[in-house]
C-alpha positions in Angstrom: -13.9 8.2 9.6 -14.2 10.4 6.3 -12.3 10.9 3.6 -10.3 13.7 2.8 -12.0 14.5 -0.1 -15.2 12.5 -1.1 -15.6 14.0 -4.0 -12.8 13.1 -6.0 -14.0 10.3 -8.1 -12.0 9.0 -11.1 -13.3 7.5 -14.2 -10.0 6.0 -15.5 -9.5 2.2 -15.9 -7.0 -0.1 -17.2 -7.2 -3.4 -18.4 -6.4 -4.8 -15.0 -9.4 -3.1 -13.6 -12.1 -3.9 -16.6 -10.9 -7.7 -16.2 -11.8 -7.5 -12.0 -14.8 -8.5 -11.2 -17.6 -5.3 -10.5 -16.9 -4.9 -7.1 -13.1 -4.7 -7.2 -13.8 -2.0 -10.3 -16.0 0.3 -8.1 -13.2 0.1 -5.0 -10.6 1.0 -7.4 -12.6 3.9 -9.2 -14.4 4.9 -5.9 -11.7 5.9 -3.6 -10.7 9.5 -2.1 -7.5 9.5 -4.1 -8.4 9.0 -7.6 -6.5 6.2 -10.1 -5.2 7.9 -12.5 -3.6 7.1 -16.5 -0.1 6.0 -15.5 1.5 8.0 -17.9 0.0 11.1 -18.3 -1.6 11.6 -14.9 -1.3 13.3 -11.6 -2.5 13.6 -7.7 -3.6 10.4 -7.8 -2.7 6.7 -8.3 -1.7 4.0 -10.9 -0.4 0.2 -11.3 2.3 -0.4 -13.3 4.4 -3.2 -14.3 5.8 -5.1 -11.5 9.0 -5.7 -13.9 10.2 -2.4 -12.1 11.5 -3.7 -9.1 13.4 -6.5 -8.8 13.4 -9.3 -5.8 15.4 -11.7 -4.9 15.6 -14.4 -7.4 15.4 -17.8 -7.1 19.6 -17.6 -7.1 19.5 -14.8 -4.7 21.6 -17.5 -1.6 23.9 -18.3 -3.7 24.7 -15.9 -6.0 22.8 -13.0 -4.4 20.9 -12.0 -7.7 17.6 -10.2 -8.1 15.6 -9.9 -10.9 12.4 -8.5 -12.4 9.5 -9.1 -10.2 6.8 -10.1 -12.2 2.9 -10.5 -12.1 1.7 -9.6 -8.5 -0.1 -11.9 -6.1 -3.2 -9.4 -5.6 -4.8 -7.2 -7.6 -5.0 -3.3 -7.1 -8.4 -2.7 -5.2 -8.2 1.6 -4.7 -6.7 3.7 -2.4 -7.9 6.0 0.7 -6.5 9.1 2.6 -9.0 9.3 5.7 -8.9 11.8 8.7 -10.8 10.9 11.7 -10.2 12.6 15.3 -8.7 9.3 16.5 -6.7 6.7 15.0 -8.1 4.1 12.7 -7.2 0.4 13.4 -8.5 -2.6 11.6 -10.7 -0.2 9.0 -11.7 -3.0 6.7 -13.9 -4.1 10.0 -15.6 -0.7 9.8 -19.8 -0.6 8.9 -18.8 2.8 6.7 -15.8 1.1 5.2 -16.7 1.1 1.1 -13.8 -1.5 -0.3 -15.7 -3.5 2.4 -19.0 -3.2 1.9 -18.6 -3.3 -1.6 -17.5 -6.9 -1.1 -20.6 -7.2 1.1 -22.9 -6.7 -1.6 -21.8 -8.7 -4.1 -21.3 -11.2 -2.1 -25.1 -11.1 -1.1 -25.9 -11.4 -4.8 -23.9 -14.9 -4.3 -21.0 -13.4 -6.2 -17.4 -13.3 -5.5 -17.9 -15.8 -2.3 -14.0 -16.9 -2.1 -12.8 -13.2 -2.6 -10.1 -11.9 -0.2 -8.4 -8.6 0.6 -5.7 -7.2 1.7 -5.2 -4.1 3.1 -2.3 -1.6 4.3 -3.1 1.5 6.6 -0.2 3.7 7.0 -1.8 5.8 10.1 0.2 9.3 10.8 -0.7 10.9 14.1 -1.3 15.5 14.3 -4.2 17.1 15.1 -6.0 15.0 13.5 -5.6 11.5 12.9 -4.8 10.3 8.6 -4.4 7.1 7.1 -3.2 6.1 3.7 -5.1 3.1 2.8 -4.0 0.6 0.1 -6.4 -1.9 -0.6 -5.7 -5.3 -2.9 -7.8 -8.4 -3.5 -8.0 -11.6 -5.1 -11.2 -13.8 -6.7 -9.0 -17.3 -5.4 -7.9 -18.3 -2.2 -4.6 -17.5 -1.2 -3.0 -20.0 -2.3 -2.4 -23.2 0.5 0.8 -23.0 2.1 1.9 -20.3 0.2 5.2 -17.0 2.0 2.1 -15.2 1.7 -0.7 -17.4 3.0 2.1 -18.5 5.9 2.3 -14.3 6.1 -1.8 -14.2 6.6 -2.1 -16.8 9.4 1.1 -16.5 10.8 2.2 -15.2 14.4 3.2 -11.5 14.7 6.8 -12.9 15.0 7.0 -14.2 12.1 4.8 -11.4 10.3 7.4 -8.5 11.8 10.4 -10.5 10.4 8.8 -10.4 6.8 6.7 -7.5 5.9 8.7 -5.4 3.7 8.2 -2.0 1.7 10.4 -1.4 -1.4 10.1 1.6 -3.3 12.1 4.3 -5.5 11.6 7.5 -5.7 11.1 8.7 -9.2 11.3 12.0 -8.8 11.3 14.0 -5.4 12.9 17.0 -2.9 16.7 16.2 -2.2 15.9 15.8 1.7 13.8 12.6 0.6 16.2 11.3 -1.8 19.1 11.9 0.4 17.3 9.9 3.0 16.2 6.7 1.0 18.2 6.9 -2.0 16.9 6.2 -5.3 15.9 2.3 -4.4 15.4 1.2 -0.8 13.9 -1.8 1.2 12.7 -1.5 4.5 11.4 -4.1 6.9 8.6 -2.2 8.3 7.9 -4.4 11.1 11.3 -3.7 12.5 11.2 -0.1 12.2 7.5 0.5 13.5 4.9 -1.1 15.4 2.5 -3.0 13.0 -0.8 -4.1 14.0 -2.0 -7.1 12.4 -6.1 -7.9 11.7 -7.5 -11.0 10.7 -11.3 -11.2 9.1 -12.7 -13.7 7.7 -12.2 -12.2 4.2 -9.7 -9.8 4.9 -6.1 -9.2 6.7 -4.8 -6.0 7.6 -1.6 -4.3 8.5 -1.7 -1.1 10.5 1.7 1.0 10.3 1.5 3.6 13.4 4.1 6.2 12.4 3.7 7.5 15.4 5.3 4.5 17.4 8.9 5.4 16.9 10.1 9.3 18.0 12.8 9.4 15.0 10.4 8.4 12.5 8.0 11.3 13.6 11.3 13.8 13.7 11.9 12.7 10.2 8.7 12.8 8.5 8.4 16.4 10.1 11.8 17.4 9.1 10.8 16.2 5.6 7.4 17.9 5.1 8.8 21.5 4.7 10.3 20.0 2.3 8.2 17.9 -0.3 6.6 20.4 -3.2 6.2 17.0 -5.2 6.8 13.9 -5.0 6.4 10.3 -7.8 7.1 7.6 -5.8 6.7 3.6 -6.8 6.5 1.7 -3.4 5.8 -1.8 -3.3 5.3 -4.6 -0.7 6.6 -7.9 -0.1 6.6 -11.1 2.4 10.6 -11.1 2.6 12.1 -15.0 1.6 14.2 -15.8 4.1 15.0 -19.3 3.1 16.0 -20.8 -0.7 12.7 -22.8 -0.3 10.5 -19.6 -0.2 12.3 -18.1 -3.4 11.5 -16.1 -5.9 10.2 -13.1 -3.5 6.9 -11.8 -5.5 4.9 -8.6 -5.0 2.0 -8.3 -3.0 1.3 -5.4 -5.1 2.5 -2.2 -6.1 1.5 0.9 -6.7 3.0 3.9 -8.5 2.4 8.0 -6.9 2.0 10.8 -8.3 1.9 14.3 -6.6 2.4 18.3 -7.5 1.6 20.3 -5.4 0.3 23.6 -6.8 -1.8 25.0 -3.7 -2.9 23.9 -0.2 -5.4 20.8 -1.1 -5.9 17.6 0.6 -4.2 15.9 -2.0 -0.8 17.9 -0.6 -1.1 17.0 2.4 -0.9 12.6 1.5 2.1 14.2 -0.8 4.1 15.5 2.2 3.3 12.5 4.3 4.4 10.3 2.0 7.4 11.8 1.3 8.7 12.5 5.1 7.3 8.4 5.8 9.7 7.6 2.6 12.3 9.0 4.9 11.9 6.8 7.9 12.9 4.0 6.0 
C-alpha cells in the first residue's frame, strides 16, 4: 500500500484540528490528500459546518421534516488516496497504516487510551487497485447504546439497512449532476457490497465499487467527463424508528478538485465524481 502522492503535506489547521489531541492533528495534516482552507482552497479537503445538510428531524414520522444537522459525532481525522496492486480491505489493521500507528504511539505514551476511529474505504478496482480513505475519531467512547454504537457492534443486516452517504454537489460536469442531482441520499449498503471491520479501537466500512456492473458502467461513463468537481458528501446511521431520531452526522467532509493537468490528485477527482453517479 502507498499513497498516491506522499509528498503532499499540508500545513493548514482549523480550530477543530488545534483543539484534537496531537495524534488526531498529525493524521489530519499528514495524509496524501492535503486539508485545505475551506474557503479559499483547492485539490484537497476541508470540514465544514454540518448545518449544510439537513437529517431527518426529530418530527421527520410525523410530519416528515428535516433540519440542520448539527455538530458531528466524530471528529475529522485526514484523508488517503492509496494504490496498491490488490485491493485493500480492513487498512486501519495494516503495520504501514499512519492514522493507525499514530494512535499507537500516543497511546504507548499512556495518552488517548479510550480513543476510537472510524474509517471509510471507498475501493475502486483498474489496473491498479485505489482507495479513498476517510478517517474520523473520537477521545470518548461511543456513546452506550447509542444508532451509532448499535451501528458499530451490530450484525451486517442491520449495518447494510443503515449506512448512508448524503452529499451535494456544489459544483460539477452535467453528467454528474444529471445523475445525483444537486442533493441526494444513498443507502450504500443496498447499492454495493460493504465489508465491515471490527478492531479493538477501530471500525471500518469497505465500499467495493467494483461489486455491482452498473456502478462500474457509470463511474466509467462519468470519468470522461469530470474536469472538476466540489462535492460535500456526508455519512450517516439512517433512523429508522422515532426512538432513534434526530439522524446526526458521522462526519462530513467538503471536496475540492480542478483539474489543470494529469496529477494524482485528478485521478481521486474523476473517481469521485463517476462514484457520485452510482448513487
Amino acid at each position: 500500500m502507498c499513497p498516491t502522492n506522499p509528498s503532499s503535506r499540508s500545513s493548514t489547521s482549523d480550530d477543530s484540528a488545534s483543539d484534537s489531541s496531537h495524534w488526531i492533528s498529525d493524521s489530519i495534516n499528514g495524509g496524501s490528500l492535503r486539508h485545505v482552507d475551506l474557503d479559499t482552497g483547492t485539490n484537497g479537503w476541508s470540514s465544514p459546518p454540518g448545518d449544510l445538510f439537513h437529517l431527518r428531524s426529530e418530527s421527520y414520522f410525523t410530519r416528515r421534516q428535516k433540519s440542520p444537522a448539527g455538530d458531528y459525532l466524530l471528529s475529522p481525522a485526514g484523508m488517503d488516496w492509496l494504490r496498491s496492486p490488490t485491493k485493500l480491505d480492513d487498512v486501519l489493521s495494516r503495520a504501514d497504516n499512519r492514522v493507525s500507528n499514530a494512535l499507537r504511539r500516543a497511546q504507548s505514551q499512556g495518552k488517548s487510551l479510550k480513543s476510537f476511529i472510524f474509517a471509510v474505504n471507498l475501493q475502486i478496482p483498474g489496473k491498479e487497485y485505489h482507495s479513498a480513505v476517510f478517517y474520523f475519531a473520537t477521545e470518548d467512547p461511543v456513546q452506550s447504546g447509542s444508532l451509532l454504537n448499535r451501528f458499530i457492534d451490530g450484525d451486517d443486516g442491520f449495518r447494510n439497512q443503515r449506512f448512508k452517504l448524503v452529499n451535494r454537489i456544489v459544483k460539477g460536469p452535467w453528467i454528474v449532476k444529471k445523475a445525483v442531482g444537486s442533493h441526494s441520499a444513498c443507502l450504500l449498503g443496498k447499492a454495493l457490497t460493504c465489508n465491515y471491520h471490527r478492531g479493538p479501537n477501530y471500525f471500518e466500512i469497505d465500499v467495493d465499487i467494483g461489486s455491482s456492473a452498473i456502478a462500474n458502467a457509470i463511474l466509467h461513463l462519468a470519468l470522461g467527463y469530470v474536469t472538476s468537481v466540489t462535492i460535500d458528501m456526508g455519512f450517516v446511521v439512517e433512523a429508522q424508528a422515532e426512538e432513534e431520531l434526530p439522524e446526526r452526522l458521522i462526519n462530513h467532509n467538503f471536496l475540492l478538485f480542478i483539474k489543470k493537468k494529469k496529477t494524482v490528485v485528478d485521478s481521486f477527482a474523476l473517481f469521485l465524481g463517476g462514484f457520485l453517479g452510482i448513487c
